[in-house]
N, C-alpha and C positions, 0 to 999 in steps of 0.2 A: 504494500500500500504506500502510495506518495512516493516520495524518495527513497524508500527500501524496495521497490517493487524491481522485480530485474528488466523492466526495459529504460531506466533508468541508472542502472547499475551496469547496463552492457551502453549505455550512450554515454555515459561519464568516460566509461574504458577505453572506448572510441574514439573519441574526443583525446583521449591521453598519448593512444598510438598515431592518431593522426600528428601530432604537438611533435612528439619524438622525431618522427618520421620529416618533417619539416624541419626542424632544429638540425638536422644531418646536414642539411642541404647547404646550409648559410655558413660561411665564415667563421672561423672561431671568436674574432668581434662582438658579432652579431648573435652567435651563441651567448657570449656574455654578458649582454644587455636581455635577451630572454629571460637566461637562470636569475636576474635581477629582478624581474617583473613577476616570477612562480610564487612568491607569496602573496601578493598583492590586486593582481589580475587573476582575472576569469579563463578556464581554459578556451574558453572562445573566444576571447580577446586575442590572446597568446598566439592563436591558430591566422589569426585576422593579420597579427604585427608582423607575423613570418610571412605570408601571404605577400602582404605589402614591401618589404624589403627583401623580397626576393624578385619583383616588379623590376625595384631601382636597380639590384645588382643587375640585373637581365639587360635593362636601358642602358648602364654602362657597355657592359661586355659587347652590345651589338651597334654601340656607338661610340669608344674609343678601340684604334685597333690592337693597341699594346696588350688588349684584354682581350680581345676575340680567342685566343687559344687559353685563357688561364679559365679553369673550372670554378665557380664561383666561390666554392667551400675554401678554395685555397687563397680567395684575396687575402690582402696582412693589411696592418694600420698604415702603411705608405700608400693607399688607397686614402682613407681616409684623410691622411694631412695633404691630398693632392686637391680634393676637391675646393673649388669655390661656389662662390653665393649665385655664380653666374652659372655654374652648373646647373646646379639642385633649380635654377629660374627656367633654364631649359628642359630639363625634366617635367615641371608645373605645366608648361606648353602642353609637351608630350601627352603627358594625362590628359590634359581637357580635350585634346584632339588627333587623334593619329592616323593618317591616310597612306603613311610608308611602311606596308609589311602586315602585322596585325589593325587589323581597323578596330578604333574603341573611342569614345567619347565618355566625359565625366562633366560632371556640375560642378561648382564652387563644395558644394557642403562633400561631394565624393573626394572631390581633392583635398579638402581641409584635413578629410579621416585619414586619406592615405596618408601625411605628410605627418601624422602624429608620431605616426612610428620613426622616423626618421627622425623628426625632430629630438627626439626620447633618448635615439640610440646613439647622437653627438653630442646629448646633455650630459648622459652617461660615463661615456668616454672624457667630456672636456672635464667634466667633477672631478673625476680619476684622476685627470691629469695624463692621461695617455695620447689625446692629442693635443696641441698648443694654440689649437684655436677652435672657433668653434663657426663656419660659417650661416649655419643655420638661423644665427642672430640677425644678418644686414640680410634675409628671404623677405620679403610682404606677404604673410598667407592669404588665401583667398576671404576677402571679408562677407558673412553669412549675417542677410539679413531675417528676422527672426521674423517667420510669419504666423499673425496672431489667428488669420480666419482660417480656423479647425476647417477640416472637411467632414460633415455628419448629415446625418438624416435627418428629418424631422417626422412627428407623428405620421402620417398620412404616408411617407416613404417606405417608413417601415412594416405598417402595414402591406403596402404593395409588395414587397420584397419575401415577405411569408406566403402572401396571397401566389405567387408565383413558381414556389414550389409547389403547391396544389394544384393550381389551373395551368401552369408553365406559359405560350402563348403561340400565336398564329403560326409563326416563322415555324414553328417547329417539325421537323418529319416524325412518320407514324415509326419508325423506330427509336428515335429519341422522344419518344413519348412513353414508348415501353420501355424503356432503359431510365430513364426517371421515373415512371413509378417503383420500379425495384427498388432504390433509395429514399424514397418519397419521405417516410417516414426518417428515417436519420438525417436527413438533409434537416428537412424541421425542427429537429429535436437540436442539432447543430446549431444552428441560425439563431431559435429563441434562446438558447444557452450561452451563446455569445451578447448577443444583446442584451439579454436580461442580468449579465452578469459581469461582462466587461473582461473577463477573462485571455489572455492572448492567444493565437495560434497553436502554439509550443506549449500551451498549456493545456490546451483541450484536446491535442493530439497526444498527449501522456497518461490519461486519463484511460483506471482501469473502473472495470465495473466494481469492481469494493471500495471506489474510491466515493460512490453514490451512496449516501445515507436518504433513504425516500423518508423514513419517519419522521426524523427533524430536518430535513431538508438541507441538507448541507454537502457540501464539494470539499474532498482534501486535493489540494495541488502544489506542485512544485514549480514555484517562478523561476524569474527568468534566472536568476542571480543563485540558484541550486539549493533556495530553501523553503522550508514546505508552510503551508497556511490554507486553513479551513474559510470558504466564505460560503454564504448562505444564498438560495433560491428561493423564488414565489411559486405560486399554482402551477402559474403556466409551463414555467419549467418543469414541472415536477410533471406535469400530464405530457408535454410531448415526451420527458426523456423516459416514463414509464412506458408509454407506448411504442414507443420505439421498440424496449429492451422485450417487452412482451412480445413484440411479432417478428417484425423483420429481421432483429439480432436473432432470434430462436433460429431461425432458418440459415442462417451461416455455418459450415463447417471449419469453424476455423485452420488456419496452418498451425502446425505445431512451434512453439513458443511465441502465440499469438493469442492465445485463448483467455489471457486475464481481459483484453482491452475491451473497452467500451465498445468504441464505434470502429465498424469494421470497414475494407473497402468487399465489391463484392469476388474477390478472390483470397478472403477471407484472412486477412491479413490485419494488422492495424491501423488504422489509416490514415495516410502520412502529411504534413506539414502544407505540401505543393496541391495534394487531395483537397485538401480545406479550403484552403488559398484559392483553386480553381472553381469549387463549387460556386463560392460567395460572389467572387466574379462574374458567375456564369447567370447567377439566379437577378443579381443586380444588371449587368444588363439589358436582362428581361424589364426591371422594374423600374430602375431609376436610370436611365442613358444618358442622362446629361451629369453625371456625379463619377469619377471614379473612384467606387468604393473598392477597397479592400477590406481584409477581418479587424487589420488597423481600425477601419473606419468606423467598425464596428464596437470597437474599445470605445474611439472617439462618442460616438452618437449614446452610447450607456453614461458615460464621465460626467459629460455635458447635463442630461436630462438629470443626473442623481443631484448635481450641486444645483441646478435651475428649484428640485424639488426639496432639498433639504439647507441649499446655502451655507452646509458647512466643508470646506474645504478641506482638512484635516481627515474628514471623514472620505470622502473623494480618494484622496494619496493612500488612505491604507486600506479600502476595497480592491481598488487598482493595482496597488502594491509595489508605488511608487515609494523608493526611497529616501527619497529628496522632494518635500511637496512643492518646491519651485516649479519644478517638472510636469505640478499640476496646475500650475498658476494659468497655464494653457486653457483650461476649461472655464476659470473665471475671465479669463480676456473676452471669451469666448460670449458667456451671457453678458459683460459687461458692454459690448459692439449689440447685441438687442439689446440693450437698456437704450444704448444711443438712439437704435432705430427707431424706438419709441418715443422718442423725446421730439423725432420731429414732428408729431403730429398731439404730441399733448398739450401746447397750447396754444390757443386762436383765439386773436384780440378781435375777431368779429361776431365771438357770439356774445349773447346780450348779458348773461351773467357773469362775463369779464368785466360789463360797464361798471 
């Protein structure tokens, strides 16, 4: 159950030989600025910073020639005291746009994440004292402006978006009509589970069936951050996800080390992260086509309605399971911009009991 459950215990392990398995690849530098970060960082962070400085070594080695033959593992700190500010700027290029060899394009906030690692990994070193300078200091990173207007639903939306696993709609062929109603029932039970609960992806994808308490109504789950926490449900959740478990889960034969989980796909498996992510997609579409939502949006459009209905923020951060309520201060920007919108029409110096 929760975090002791073994799909949990084999994604933890996973996540560890993935790390390892990375950590090979990179420099011994770069090794050393990881084992730096093992107490403190999340093993998916860790997985994220290799990723990323194995990008930059890449960009060197296929753009200075002195490195086209050297294997990245084997750069040494004469790599690093070479680089300038003028490098790492053309690098920043590189990322937001590449049309010579790999084609890829990034955003300002994609490039800001990449560059953390890097910037981390010359902090580390210049602290040290192992290199004598540090150019990462005269870079400009990309400046991220902070956008207040949430993307969510409103009443009326989210109704559609339910209403749409049931009726699906015109567009659709008569085999994708049979092939949704086989899910019908868990797509539902998904959908109101996430909205009613605000819960993430990652979190409802983990989710075994003893993780369901129907009596008192309550969800064990393991956030994002690998610790576990009970939050609670209403009717409605409690009636699609009973219904679900009553019919359409009984008819799966699960795959073997598959049979704790909740929600199945139908090759009876668990079903996975990109599964979720596509339904919600697919069912919004259907309903709301001028929005794109994702399960994010779905966080979104729960957060918003809780603090619209209770106005306390504190309580918002730790449903959500935000660990920094700043994080949630997002949601009050969020009604704060309808308060605005209200304001334009609350008062008119032409009606007569303004006189």
């Amino acid at each position: 159950m929760g975090k002791d459950s073994e799909f949990y215990k084999n994604k933890n392990k996973n996540k560890k030989i993935k790390l390892r398995s990375l950590i090979n690849e990179l420099p011994g530098f770069a090794k050393d600025y990881i084992y730096s970060k093992e107490v403190t960082a999340q093993t998916s962070t860790l997985i994220s910073y290799c990723y990323d400085l194995l990008t930059f070594f890449r960009f060197l080695q296929s753009n200075n020639p002195a490195l086209k033959n050297t294997e990245i593992v084997n750069f040494d700190f004469k790599l690093l005291e070479s680089i300038t500010a003028e490098d790492i700027i053309e690098y920043q290029r590189y990322l937001e746009l590449n049309v010579d060899g790999e084609l890829h394009e990034n955003g300002k906030k994609a490039i800001a994440r990449k560059m953390t690692s890097l910037r981390g990994l010359y902090e580390y070193h210049y602290m040290h004292k192992n290199i004598s300078d540090n150019p990462m200091l005269l870079v400009p990173l990309p400046h991220i402006k902070k956008d207040k207007n949430i993307v969510r639903m409103n009443n009326y939306e989210v109704q559609s978006i339910l209403q749409a696993i049931e009726l699906g709609n015109a567009q659709m062929t008569e085999r994708q009509r049979k092939y949704v109603k086989k899910t019908q029932k868990r797509d539902l039970a998904i959908l109101t589970l996430m909205l009613n609960t605000g819960i993430r992806v990652s979190e409802c994808n983990g989710l075994d069936l003893t993780d369901v308490d129907f009596i008192v109504n309550s969800l064990t789950i393991v956030r994002k951050g690998g610790g576990q926490d009970v939050i609670y449900f209403g009717n409605d959740v409690h009636n699609a996800l009973s219904d679900y478990v009553e019919t359409e889960r009984k008819l799966i034969t699960p795959v073997e080390g598959h049979e704790k989980a909740l929600f199945y796909s139908l090759q009876g498996k668990r079903i996975s992260v990109n599964a979720i992510e596509n339904l919600v997609k697919k069912y919004a579409r259907m309903a709301v086509p001028n929005k794109k939502i994702t399960p994010h949006k779905l966080r979104s459009t729960y957060g918003t309605a809780l603090y619209r209905e209770t106005g306390d923020i504190r309580l918002v951060a730790d449903v959500l399971g935000h660990e920094n309520v700043n994080t949630t201060i997002d949601y009050y920007a969020a009604i704060e911009d309808e308060h605005k919108r209200q304001a334009a029409n609350a008062v008119d110096f032409q009606r007569k009991d303004n006189i």
